[in-house]
N, C-alpha and C positions, 0 to 999 in steps of 0.2 A: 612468450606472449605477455605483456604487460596489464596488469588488473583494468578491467575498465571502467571510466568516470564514475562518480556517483550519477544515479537515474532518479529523475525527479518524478515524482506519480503524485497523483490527486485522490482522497475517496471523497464517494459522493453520498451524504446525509441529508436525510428529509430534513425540512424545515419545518414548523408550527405555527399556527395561529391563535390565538386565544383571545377571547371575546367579553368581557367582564364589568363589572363596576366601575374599574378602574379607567376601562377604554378597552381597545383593541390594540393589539402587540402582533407584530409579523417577527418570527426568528427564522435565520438562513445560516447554517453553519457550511463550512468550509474546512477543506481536513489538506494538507499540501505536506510534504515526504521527502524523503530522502532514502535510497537504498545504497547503501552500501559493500563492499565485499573487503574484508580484511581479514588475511590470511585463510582460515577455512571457517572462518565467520562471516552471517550475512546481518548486518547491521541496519535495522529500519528506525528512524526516527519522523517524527510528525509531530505537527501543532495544530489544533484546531484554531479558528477563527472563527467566531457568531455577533452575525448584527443583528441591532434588536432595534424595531421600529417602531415606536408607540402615536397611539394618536389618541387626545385624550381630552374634556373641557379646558383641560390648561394649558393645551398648546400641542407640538408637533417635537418628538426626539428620537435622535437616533445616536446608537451607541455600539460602537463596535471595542469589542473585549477577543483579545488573545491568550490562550490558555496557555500552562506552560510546554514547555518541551517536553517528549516523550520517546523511550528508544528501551529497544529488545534487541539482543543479539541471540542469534540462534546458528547454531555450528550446521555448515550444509550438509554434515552425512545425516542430519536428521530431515533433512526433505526425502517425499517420498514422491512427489510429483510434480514438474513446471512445465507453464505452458505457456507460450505463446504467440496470442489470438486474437481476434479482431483487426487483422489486414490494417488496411488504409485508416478505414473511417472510424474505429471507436479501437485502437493498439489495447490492451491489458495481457498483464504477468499473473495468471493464476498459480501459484503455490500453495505444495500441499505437504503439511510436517504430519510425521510420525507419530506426536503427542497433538492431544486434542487441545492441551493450554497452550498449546507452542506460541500463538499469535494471540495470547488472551492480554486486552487492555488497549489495542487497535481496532476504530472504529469502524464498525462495519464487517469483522472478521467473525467467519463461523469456528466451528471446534475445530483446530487443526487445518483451516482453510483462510487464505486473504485472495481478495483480487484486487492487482494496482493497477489505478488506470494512469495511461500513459500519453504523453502527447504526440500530437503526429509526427513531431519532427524531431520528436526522441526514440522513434520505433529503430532506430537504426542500432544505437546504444541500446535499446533492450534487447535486442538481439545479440549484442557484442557478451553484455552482460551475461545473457541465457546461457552463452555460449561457455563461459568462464565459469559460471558456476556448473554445468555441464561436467566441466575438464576437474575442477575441484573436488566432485563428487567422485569422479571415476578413481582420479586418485587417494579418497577414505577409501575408495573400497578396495581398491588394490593393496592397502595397508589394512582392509579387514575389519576397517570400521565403521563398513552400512552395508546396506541392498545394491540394488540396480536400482537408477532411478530411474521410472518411466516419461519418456521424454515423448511429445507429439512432434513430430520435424514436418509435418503436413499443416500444423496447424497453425502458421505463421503468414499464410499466404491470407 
């Protein structure tokens, strides 16, 4: 079986408003991914995007700024749980590492926990993916190098 594609995922970030002297300022960040798999590595990269709207006595601006690129790799026998969920209408890859920093410096990630969301017409590919990293995990362990990972096969419908 051949590795498969990179899966593109989105996280999603509150925005802010702030109210002041200066005017009124609207921020919408945007966070857009890349997951990876190379060799028994899973490689997640991401860049935010944030526009910032001001309205203010001197006029009307907006300004969008890109952050720079960002990427962790993390070897799959450290997962300890994938899932995925959300069917049709909202697809996401929950992943769950071993260490609590595993996904520290990804927005939106708790200790040890990320959830990518996926688009609907890449559920197919997350699947394919799920699947591969599945077969990569089985085989650390068969060489002795993790758990079982807990996998949900119900929770994809």
């Amino acid at each position: 079986m051949s590795a498969p594609r990179t899966l593109p995922f989105r996280l999603r970030l509150p925005g802010w408003d702030k109210l002041d002297w200066e005017g009124a300022r609207s921020v919408a960040a945007r966070v857009e991914g890349r997951l990876h798999l190379v060799g028994g590595m899973l490689v997640i990269e991401w860049a935010v995007t944030e526009k910032t709207q001001r309205v203010a006595l001197d006029g009307i601006t907006s300004r969008v700024e890109v952050l720079p690129l960002e990427m962790i790799e993390l070897p799959v026998a450290e997962l300890v749980d994938l899932r995925l969920v959300g069917g049709w209408w909202a697809p996401r890859l929950d992943l769950r590492a071993r260490r609590l920093d595993a996904f520290d410096g990804i927005p939106t990630a708790r200790p040890g926990v990320i959830t990518l969301r996926i688009r609907r017409q890449d559920r197919q590919l997350a699947a394919e993916m799920a699947a591969e990293i599945e077969r990569l995990h089985a085989q650390a362990m068969v060489n002795g190098e993790t758990d079982p990972l807990r996998l949900d096969p119900g929770a994809q419908s």
